[in-house]
DODRENDO-761217 format. One record per residue (C-alpha): x, y, z; residue in one letter. Coordinates in Angstrom, 1 decimal. Layout:
N
@px:X py:Y pz:Z type:A $
...
This chain:
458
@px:-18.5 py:204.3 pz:113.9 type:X $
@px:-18.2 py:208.4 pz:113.2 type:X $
@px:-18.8 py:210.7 pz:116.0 type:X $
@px:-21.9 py:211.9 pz:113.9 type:X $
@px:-23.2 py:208.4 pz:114.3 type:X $
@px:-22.8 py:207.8 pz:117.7 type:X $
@px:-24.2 py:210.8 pz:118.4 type:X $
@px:-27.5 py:210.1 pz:115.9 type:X $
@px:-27.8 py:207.1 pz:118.2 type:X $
@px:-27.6 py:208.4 pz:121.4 type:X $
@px:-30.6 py:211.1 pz:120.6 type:X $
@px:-32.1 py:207.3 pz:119.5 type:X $
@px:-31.3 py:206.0 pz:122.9 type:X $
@px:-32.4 py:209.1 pz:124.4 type:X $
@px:-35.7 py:209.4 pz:122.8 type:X $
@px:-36.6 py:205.6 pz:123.6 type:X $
@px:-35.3 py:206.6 pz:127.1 type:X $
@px:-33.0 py:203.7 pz:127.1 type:X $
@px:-30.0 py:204.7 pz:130.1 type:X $
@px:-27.8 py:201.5 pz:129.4 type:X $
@px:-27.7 py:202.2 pz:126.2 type:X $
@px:-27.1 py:206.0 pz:126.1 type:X $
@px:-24.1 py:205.0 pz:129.4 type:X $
@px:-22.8 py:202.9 pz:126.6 type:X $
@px:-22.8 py:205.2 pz:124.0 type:X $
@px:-21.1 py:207.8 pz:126.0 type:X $
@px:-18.0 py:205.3 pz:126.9 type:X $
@px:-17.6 py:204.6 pz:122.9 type:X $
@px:-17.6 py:208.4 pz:122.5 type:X $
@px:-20.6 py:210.0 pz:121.4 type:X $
@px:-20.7 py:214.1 pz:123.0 type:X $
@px:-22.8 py:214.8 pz:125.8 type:X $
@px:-24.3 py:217.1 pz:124.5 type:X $
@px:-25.0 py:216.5 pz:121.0 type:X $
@px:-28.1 py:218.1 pz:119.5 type:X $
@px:-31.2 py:216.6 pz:119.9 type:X $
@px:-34.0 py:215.4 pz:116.6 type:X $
@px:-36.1 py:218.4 pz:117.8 type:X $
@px:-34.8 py:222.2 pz:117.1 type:X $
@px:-30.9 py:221.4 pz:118.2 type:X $
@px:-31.3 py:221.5 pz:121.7 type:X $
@px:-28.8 py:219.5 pz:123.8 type:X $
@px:-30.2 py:215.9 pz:124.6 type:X $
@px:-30.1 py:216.6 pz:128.2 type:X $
@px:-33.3 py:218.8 pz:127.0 type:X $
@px:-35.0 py:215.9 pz:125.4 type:X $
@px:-34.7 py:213.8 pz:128.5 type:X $
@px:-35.8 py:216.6 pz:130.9 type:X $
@px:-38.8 py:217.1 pz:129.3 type:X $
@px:-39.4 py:213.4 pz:129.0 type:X $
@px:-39.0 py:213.4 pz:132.8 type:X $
@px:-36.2 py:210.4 pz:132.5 type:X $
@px:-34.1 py:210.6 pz:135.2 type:X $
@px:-32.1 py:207.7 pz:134.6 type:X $
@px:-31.5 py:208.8 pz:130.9 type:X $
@px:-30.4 py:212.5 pz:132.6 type:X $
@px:-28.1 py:210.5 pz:135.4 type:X $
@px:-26.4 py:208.8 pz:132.6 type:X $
@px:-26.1 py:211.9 pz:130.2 type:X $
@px:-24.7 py:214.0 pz:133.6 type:X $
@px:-22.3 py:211.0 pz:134.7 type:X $
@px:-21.2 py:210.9 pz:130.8 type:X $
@px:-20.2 py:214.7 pz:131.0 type:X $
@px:-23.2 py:217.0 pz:129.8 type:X $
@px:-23.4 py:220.7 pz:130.8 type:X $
@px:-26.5 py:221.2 pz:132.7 type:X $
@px:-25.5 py:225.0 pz:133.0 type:X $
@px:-25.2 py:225.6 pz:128.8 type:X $
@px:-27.0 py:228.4 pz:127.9 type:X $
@px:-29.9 py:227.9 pz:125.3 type:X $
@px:-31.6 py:229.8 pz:122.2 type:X $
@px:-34.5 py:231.1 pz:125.0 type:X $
@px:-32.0 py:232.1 pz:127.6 type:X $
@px:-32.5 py:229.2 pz:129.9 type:X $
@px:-30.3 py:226.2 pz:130.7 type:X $
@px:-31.2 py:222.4 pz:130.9 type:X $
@px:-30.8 py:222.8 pz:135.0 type:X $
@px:-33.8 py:225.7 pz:134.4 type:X $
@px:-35.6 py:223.5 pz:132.6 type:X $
@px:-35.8 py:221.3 pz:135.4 type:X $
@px:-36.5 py:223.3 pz:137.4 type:X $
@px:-39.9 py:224.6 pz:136.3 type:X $
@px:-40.7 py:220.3 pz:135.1 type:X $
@px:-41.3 py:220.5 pz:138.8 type:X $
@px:-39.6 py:216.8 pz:138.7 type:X $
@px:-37.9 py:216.1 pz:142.1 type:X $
@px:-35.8 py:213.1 pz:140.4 type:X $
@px:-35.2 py:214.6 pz:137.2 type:X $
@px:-33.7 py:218.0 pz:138.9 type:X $
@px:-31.5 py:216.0 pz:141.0 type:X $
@px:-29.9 py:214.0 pz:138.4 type:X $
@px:-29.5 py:217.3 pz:136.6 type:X $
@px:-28.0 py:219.6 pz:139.9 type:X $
@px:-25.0 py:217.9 pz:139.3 type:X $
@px:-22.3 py:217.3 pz:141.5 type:X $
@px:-21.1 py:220.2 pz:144.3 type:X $
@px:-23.5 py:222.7 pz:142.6 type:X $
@px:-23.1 py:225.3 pz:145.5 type:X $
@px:-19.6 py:225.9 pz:144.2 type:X $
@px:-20.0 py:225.3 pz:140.4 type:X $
@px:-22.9 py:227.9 pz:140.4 type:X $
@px:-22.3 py:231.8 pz:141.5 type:X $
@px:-24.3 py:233.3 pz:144.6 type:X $
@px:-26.5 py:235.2 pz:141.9 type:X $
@px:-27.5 py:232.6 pz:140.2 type:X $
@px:-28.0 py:230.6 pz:143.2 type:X $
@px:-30.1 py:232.3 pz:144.8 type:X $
@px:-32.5 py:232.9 pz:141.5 type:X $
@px:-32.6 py:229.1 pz:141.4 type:X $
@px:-33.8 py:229.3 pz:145.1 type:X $
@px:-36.2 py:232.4 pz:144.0 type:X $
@px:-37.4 py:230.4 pz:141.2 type:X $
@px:-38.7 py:227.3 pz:142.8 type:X $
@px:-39.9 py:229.1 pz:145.6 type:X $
@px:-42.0 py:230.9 pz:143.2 type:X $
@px:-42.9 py:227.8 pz:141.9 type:X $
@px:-44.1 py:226.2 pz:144.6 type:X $
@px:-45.7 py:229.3 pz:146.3 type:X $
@px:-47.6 py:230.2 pz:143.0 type:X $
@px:-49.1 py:226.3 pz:142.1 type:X $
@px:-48.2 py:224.4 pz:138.8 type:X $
@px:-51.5 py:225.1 pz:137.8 type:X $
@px:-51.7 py:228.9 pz:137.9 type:X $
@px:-47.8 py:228.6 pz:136.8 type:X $
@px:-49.1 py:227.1 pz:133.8 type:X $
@px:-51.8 py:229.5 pz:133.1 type:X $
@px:-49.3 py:232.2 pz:133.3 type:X $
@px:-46.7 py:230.9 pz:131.0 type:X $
@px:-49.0 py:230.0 pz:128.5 type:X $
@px:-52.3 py:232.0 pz:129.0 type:X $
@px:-54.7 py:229.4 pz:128.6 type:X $
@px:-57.7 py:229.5 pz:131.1 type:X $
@px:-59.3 py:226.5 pz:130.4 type:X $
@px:-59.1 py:223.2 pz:133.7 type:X $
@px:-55.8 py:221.6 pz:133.7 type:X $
@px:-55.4 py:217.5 pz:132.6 type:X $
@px:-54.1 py:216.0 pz:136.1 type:X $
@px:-52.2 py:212.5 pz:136.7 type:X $
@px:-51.1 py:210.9 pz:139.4 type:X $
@px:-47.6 py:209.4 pz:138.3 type:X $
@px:-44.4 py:208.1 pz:139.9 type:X $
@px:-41.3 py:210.0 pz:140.3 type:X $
@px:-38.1 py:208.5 pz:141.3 type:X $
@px:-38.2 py:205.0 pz:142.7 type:X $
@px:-40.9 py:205.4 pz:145.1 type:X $
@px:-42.5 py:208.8 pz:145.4 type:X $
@px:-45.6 py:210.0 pz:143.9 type:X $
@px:-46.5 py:213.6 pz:142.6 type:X $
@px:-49.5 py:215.0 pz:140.6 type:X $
@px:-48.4 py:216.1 pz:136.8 type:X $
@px:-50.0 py:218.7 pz:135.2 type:X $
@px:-51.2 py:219.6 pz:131.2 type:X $
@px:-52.6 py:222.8 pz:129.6 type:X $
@px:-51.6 py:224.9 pz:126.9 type:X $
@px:-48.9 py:222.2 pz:126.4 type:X $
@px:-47.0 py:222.3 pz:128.7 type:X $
@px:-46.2 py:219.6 pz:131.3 type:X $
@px:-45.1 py:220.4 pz:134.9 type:X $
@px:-45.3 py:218.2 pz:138.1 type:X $
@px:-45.9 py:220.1 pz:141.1 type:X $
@px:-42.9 py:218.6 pz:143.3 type:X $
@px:-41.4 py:222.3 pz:143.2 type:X $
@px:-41.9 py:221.9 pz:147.2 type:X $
@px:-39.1 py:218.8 pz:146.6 type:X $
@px:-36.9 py:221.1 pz:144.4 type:X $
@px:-36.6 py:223.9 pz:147.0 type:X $
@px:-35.9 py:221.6 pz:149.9 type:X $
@px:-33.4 py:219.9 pz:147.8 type:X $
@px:-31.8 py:223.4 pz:146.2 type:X $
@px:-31.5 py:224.8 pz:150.0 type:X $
@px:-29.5 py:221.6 pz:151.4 type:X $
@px:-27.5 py:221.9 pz:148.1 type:X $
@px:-26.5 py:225.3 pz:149.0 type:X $
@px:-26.3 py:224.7 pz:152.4 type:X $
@px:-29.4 py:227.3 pz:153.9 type:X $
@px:-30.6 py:226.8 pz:157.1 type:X $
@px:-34.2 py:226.5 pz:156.5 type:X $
@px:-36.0 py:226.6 pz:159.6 type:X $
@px:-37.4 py:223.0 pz:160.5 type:X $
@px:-40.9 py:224.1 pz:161.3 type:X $
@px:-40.9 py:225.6 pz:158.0 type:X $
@px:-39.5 py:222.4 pz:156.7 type:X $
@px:-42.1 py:220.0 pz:158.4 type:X $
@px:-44.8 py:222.6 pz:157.2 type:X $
@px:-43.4 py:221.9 pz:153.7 type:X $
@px:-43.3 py:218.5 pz:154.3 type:X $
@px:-46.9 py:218.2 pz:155.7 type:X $
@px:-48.7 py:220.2 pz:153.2 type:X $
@px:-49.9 py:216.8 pz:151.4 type:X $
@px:-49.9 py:214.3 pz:154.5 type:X $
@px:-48.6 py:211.4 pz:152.4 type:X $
@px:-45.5 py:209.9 pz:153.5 type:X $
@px:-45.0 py:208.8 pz:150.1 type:X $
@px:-45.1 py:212.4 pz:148.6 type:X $
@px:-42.0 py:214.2 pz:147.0 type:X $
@px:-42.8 py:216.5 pz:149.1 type:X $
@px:-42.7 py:214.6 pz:152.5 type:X $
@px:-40.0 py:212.8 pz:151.6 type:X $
@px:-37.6 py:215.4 pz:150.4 type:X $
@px:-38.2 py:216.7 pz:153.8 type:X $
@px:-37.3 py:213.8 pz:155.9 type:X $
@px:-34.0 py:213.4 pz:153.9 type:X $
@px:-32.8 py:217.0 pz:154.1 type:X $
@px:-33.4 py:217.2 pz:158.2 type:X $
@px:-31.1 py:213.5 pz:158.7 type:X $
@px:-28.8 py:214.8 pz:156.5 type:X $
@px:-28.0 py:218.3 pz:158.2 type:X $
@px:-29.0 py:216.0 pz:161.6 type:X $
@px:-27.7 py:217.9 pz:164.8 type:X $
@px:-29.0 py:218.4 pz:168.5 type:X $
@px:-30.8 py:221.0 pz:167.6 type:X $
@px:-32.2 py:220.2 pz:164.4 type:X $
@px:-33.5 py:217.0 pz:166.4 type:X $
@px:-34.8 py:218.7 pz:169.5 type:X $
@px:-36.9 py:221.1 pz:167.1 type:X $
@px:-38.3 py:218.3 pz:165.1 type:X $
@px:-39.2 py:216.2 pz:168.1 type:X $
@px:-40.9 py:219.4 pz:169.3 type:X $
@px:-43.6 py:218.0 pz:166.7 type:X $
@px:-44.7 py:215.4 pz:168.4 type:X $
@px:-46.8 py:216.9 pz:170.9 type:X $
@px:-48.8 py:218.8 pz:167.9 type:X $
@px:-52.5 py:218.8 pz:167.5 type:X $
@px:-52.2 py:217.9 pz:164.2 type:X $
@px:-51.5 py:213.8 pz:163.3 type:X $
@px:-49.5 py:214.5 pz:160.2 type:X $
@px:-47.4 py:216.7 pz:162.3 type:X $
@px:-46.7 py:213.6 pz:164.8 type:X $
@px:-46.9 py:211.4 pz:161.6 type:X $
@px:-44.0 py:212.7 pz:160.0 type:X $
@px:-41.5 py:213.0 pz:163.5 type:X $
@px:-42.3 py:209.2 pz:163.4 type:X $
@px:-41.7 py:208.6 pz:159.7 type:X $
@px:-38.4 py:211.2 pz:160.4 type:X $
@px:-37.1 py:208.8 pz:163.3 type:X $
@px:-37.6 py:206.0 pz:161.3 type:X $
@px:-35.4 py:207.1 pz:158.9 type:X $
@px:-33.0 py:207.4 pz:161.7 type:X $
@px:-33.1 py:204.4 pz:162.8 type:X $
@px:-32.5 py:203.0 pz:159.6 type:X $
@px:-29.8 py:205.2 pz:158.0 type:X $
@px:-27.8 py:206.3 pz:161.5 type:X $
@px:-29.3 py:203.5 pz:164.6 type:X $
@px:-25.2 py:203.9 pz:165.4 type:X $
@px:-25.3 py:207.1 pz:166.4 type:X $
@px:-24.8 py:209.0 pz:169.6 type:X $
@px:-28.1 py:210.6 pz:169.6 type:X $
@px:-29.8 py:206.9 pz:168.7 type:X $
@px:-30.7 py:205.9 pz:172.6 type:X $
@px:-32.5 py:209.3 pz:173.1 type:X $
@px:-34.2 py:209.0 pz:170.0 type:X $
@px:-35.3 py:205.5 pz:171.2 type:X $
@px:-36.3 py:206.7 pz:174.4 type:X $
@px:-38.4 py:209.3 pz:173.5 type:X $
@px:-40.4 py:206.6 pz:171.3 type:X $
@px:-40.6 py:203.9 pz:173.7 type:X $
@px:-41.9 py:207.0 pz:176.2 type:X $
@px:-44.3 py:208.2 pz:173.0 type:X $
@px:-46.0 py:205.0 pz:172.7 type:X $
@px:-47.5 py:204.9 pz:175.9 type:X $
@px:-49.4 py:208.1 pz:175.3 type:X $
@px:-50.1 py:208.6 pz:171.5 type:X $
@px:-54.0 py:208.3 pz:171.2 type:X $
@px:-53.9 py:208.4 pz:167.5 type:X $
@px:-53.8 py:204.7 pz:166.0 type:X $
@px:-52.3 py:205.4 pz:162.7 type:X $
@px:-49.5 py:207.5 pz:164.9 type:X $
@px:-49.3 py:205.2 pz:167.3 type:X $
@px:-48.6 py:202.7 pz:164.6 type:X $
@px:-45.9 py:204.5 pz:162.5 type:X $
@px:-44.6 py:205.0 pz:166.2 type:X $
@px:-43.8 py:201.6 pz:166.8 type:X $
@px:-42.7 py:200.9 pz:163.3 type:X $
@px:-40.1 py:203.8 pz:164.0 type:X $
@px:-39.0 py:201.7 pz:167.4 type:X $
@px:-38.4 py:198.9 pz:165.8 type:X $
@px:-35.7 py:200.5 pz:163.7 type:X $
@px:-34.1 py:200.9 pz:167.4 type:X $
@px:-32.9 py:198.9 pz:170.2 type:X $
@px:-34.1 py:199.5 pz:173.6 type:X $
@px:-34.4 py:197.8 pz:176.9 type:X $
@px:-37.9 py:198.3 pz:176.7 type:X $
@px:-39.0 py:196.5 pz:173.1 type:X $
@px:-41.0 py:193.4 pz:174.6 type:X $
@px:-42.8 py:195.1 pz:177.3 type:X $
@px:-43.9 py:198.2 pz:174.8 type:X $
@px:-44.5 py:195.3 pz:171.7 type:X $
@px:-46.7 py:193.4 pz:174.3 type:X $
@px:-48.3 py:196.6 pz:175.6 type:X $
@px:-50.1 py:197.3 pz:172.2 type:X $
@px:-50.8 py:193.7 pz:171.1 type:X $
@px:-54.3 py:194.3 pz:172.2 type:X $
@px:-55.0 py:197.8 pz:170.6 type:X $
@px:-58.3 py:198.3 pz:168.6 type:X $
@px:-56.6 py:199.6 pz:165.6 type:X $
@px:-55.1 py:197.1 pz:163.5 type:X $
@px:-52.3 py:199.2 pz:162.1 type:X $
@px:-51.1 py:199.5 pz:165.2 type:X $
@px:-51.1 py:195.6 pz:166.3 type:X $
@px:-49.4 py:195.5 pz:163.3 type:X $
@px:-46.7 py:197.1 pz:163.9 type:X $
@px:-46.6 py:196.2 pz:167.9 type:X $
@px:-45.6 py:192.7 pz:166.6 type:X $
@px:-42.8 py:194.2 pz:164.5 type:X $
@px:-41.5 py:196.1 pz:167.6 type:X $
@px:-42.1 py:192.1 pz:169.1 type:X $
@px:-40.3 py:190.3 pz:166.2 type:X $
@px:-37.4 py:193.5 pz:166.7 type:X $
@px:-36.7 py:192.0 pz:169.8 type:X $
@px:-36.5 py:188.3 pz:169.1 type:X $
@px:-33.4 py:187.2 pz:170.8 type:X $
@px:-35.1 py:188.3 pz:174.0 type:X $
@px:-38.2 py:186.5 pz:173.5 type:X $
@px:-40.4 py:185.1 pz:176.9 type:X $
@px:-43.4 py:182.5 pz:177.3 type:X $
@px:-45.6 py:185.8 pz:177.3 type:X $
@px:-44.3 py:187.6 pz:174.3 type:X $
@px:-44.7 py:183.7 pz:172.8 type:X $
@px:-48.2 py:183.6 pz:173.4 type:X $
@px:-49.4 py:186.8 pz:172.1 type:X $
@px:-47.8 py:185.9 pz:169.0 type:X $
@px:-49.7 py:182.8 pz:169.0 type:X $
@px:-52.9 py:184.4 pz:169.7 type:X $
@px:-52.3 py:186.9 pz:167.0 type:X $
@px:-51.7 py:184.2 pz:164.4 type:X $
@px:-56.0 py:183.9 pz:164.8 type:X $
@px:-56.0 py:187.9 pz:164.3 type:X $
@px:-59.2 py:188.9 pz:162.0 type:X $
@px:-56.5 py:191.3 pz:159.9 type:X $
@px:-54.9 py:189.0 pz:157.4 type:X $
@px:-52.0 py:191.9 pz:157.5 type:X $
@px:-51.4 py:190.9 pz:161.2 type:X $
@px:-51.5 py:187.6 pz:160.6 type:X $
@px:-48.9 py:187.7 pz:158.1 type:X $
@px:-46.4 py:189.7 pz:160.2 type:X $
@px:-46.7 py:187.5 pz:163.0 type:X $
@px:-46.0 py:184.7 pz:160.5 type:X $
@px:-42.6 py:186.6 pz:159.6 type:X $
@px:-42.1 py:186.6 pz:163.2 type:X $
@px:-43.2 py:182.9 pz:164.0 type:X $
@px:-40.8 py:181.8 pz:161.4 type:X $
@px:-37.5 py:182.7 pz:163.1 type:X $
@px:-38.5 py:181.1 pz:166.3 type:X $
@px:-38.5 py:177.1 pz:167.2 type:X $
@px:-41.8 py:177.2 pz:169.3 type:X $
@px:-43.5 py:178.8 pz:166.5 type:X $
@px:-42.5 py:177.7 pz:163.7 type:X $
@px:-45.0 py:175.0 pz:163.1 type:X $
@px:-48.2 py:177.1 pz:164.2 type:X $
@px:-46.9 py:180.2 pz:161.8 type:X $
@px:-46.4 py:177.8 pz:158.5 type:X $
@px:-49.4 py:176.7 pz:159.0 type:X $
@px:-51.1 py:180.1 pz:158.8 type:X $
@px:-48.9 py:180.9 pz:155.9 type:X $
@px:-50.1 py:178.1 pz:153.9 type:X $
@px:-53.8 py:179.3 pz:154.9 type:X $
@px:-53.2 py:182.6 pz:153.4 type:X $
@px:-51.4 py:181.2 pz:150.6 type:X $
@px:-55.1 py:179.7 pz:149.6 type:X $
@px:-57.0 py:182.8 pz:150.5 type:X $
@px:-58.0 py:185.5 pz:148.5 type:X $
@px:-56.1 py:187.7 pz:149.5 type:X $
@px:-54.2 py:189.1 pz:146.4 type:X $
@px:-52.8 py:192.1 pz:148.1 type:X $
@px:-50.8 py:190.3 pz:150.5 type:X $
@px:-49.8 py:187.5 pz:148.0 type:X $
@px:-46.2 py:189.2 pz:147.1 type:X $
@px:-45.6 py:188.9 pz:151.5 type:X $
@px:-47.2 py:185.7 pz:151.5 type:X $
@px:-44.5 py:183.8 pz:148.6 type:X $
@px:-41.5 py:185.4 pz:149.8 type:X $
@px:-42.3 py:183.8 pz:153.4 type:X $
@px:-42.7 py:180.3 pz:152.1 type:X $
@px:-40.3 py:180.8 pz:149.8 type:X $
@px:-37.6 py:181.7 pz:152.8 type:X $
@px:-38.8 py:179.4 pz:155.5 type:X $
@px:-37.1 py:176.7 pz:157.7 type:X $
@px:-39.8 py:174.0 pz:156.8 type:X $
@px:-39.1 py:171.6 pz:154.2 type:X $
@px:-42.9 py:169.8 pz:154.8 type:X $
@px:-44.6 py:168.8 pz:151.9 type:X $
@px:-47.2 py:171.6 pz:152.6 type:X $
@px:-44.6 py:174.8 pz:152.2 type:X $
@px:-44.2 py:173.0 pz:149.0 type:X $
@px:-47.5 py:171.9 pz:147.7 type:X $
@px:-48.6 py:176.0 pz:148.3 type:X $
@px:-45.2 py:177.3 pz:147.0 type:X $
@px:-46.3 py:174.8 pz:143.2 type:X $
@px:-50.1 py:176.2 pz:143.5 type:X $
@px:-49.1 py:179.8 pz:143.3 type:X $
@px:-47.1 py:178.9 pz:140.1 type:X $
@px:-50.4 py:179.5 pz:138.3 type:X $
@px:-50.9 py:183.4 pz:140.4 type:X $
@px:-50.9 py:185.7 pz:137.5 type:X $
@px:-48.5 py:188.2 pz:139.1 type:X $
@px:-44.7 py:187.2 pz:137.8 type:X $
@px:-42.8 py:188.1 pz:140.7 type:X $
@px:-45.1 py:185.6 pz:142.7 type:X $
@px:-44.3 py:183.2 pz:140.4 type:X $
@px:-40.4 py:183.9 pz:140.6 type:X $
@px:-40.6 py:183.5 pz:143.9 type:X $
@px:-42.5 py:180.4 pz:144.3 type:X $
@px:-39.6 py:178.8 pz:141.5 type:X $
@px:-36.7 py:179.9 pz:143.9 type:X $
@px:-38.7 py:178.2 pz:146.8 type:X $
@px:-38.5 py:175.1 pz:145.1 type:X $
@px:-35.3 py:175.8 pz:143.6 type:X $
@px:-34.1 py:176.0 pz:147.8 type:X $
@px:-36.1 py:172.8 pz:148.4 type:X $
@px:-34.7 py:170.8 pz:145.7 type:X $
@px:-38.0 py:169.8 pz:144.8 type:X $
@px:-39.0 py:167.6 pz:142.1 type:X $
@px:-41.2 py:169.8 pz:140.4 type:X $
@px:-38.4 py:172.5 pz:139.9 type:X $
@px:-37.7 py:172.7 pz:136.2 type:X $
@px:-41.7 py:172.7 pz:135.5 type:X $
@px:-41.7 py:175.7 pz:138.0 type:X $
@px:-38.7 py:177.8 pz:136.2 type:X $
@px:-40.3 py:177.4 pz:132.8 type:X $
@px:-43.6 py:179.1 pz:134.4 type:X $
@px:-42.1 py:181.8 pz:135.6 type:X $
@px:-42.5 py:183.1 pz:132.4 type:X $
@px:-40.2 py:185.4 pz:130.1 type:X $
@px:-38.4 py:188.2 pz:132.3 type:X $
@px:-37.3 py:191.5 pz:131.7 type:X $
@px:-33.3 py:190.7 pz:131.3 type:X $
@px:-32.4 py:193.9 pz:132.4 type:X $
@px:-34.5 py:194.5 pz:135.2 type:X $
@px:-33.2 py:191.0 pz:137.0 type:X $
@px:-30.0 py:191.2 pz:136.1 type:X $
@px:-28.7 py:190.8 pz:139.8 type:X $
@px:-31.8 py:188.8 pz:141.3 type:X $
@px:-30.8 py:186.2 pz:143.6 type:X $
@px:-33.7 py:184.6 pz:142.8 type:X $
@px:-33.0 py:184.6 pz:138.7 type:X $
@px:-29.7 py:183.7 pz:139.6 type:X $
@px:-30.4 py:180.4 pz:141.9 type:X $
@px:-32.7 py:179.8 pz:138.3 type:X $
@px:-30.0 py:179.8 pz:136.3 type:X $
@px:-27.2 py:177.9 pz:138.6 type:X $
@px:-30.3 py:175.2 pz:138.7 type:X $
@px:-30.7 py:174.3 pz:135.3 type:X $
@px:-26.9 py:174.9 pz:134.4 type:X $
@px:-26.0 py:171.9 pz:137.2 type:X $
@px:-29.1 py:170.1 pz:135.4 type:X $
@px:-27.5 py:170.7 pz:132.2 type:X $
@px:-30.8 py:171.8 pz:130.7 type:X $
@px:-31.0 py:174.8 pz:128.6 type:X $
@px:-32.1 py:178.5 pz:130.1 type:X $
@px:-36.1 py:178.3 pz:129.4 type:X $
@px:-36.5 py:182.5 pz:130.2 type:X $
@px:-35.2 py:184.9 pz:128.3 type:X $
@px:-31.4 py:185.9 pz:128.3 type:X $
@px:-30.4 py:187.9 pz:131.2 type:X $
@px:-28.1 py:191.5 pz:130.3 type:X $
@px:-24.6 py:190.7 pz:130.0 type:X $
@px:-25.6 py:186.8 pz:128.7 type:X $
@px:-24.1 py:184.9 pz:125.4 type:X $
C-alpha cells in the first residue's frame, strides 16, 4: 500500500472517528499529519473539531505536531483550546508541554483560556462570529464520565469546559493557583460530575502537600454545601488514589470527627462515602451512628462506611444491617445486600432481598441488582431462577451479566442464556471477564460462539 493510500485512509478512519483503526494505520506508516478531505488541514484538525479524543490520543501517540502552525495562524493545540473540550485538549497538550512550549507562548495559552472562561462560550461565540441571535445548547459527555454544556451559533461549536482547560494548562505549567481560587472554580457548577469540578479535584491531589491539604480542608466549615461537598468529593479521591499515604490517618480523622457534626444530609452523605475510602478505628461506631438518619443518601452511605469495616463486624453492626434490609429506599436496600453478601449471618436474609428487587420495578437499580446475584455465594435455585428471568430485561449488559451468573453456576440453562445476550459490540468487550467466561463456556462445550466475534478473533 503507497503512503498516499495509507494516508487517504487514515483521514477515512479519522472522519468515521475510528481510534483502532487510525493506531493501526499509523504503525503501517501512514504521516501523522497528513492533510485532511477538508481545505488541507492536518487530521489532528478534523478530530479536534469532531471533539474525538480517542482519535486525537491515537494521532498524538502516532507522532502528530499539535504545535504546526496553520493557514489562519493558529495551531491544532489552539484549536483546542477555544473547542472548550477538557478531553480533547488533553489528548492534544501532549507530553511535558511546559518544556516543549516557550514561556511566551505559555502564558498566552494560560491568557487565552482564562479569557475563555472569564468571557462565557456564549458571548465567545458571539464575538468570533457576530451573530446575535440565542445559542443551540446540549448537554453531552466529555471524556469517560464528565459532562459539559456544548454550544452552536453562527457555526461554530464550543463546549464551555474552558474552566477544565485552565486548571489543566496551570498544573501543566506548574502555577500555583491558589486553592480557594481553585475550589471557586471548581464550585461554580455544583456538580461533581462537571469538567469543571472534576479538573479541580485532580489538579489539588496531584500537587497534594500539607498545605495544599490544610487550605482545602479549611472548606469544610463553609456556609455554602458545595463548598463542603467538594472537600468530601476531594478526600475521597484521596482515599482512593493515595489511602497509603502519610497524611491518610489525618485525613481520616478529620472525617470521622466531620461526621458527627455535618447538618447537611447530602454532605453528610458524600462524607461518609469519603470515610469509607479510609480505615479508622472508628468505622463501626460512626457507620452505626447514622444508620438512623432521616435522609436516605446518607443511610446509604453509613452502610458503606459499615460494609468498609466488615472484618470488624459485632452482633449490633449485624442487626442494623438486618433492619436496613426492610429500608423503604430500594438504594439502601441494595447496599446493604452488597454488604449482607460477604457475611455468613447474612447471607441468607440479603439473597433474599436481592431476589425481591430482582422482581421489582425498579429499572434504575437493575444494573446493581444482576451483578449482585451474579457474584454471590448462594448456589439456591432462587439466585438462579431470578438471574434466567432477567435474561428477558431489555438492557444488554443486564443480560451479560445474568449469562455469566449462570455461566459461574453451571447451570443448565447456560447456553440458552449466552445466545440471549444478544450480539455485542466486539470491540467494546474485548477484555470483559464476563464475555470471556462466555466464550471459555461454549468452547469446553464445543458449541460454536452464538455473539458476534470479539476484536482480535478468527
Amino acid at each position: 500500500m503507497t503512503g498516499s493510500e495509507l494516508d487517504r485512509r487514515l483521514a477515512s478512519a479519522v472522519l468515521s472517528g475510528d481510534a483502532d483503526a487510525v493506531r493501526d494505520l499509523l504503525h503501517k506508516g501512514a504521516d501523522p499529519n497528513a492533510p485532511g478531505p477538508e481545505g488541507g488541514l492536518p487530521v489532528l484538525c478534523a478530530a479536534v473539531a469532531a471533539f474525538d479524543a480517542p482519535v486525537a490520543e491515537a494521532l498524538m501517540e502516532g507522532g502528530a505536531d499539535p504545535d504546526r502552525e496553520l493557514p489562519d495562524g493558529s495551531t491544532p493545540l489552539w484549536r483546542a483550546l477555544d473547542g472548550g473540550s477538557p478531553a480533547v485538549f488533553e489528548s492534544v497538550l501532549g507530553r511535558e508541554p511546559r518544556l516543549r512550549l516557550p514561556e511566551q507562548e505559555r502564558e498566552r495559552l494560560l491568557a487565552g483560556a482564562r479569557s475563555w472562561y472569564e468571557t462565557g462560550p456564549v458571548e465567545g461565540l458571539r464575538r468570533r462570529t457576530g451573530a446575535r441571535g440565542p445559542a443551540v445548547s446540549m448537554r453531552v459527555t466529555d471524556g469517560h464520565y464528565d459532562w459539559v454544556d456544548q454550544y452552536t451559533l453562527g457555526g461554530l461549536v464550543v463546549r464551555a469546559g474552558h474552566g477544565a482547560v485552565l486548571t489543566s494548562l496551570e498544573w501543566s505549567f506548574r502555577v500555583p493557583t491558589p486553592v480557594d481560587e481553585l475550589i471557586d472554580r471548581a464550585v461554580r457548577i455544583p456538580d461533581e460530575e462537571h469538567v469543571d469540578w472534576s479538573a479541580v479535584w485532580l489538579t489539588l491531589v496531584r500537587r497534594h502537600c500539607a498545605e495544599v491539604l490544610s487550605a482545602t480542608l479549611a472548606h469544610r466549615g463553609h456556609p455554602d454545601p458545595a463548598h463542603r461537598r467538594f472537600v468530601a468529593d476531594y478526600l475521597r479521591a484521596r482515599g482512593i488514589i493515595a489511602c497509603d499515604s502519610p497524611s491518610a490517618e489525618r485525613e481520616s480523622g478529620v472525617l470521622a470527627a466531620w461526621s458527627t457534626r455535618e447538618t447537611d444530609g447530602a454532605v453528610l452523605a458524600k462524607v461518609l462515602e469519603a470515610f469509607a475510602e479510609y480505615e479508622h478505628p472508628d468505622m463501626e461506631a460512626t457507620g452505626l451512628r447514622h444508620v438512623a438518619h432521616p435522609d436516605p443518601r446518607a443511610r446509604l452511605r453509613a452502610v458503606s462506611v459499615l460494609d468498609a469495616s466488615e472484618d470488624a463486624r459485632s452482633p449490633e453492626a449485624r442487626a442494623a444491617l438486618l433492619t436496613l434490609l426492610g429500608d423503604p429506599d430500594t438504594r439502601v436496600r441494595l447496599e446493604v445486600c452488597r454488604a449482607g453478601l460477604k457475611d455468613d449471618a447474612l447471607l441468607a436474609p440479603a439473597t433474599e432481598e436481592l431476589v425481591r428487587l430482582a422482581r421489582g420495578p425498579y429499572e434504575e437499580l437493575r444494573g446493581g441488582v444482576v451483578e449482585a446475584l451474579a457474584a454471590s455465594r448462594d448456589r439456591t435455585p432462587a439466585v438462579a431462577d431470578a438471574l434466567a428471568a432477567l435474561l428477558g430485561d431489555g438492557d444488554q449488559p443486564v443480560r451479560l451479566e445474568a449469562a455469566y451468573g449462570l455461566v459461574l453456576r453451571d447451570d443448565p440453562r447456560t447456553g440458552d442464556a449466552i445466545e440471549r445476550v444478544g450480539l455485542l459490540d466486539g470491540g467494546a468487550l474485548e477484555h470483559d471477564h464476563r464475555v470471556s467466561a462466555l466464550w471459555d463456556w461454549t468452547y469446553r462445550e464445543g458449541r460454536p460462539w452464538p455473539l458476534a466475534p470479539r476484536t482480535g478473533d478468527v
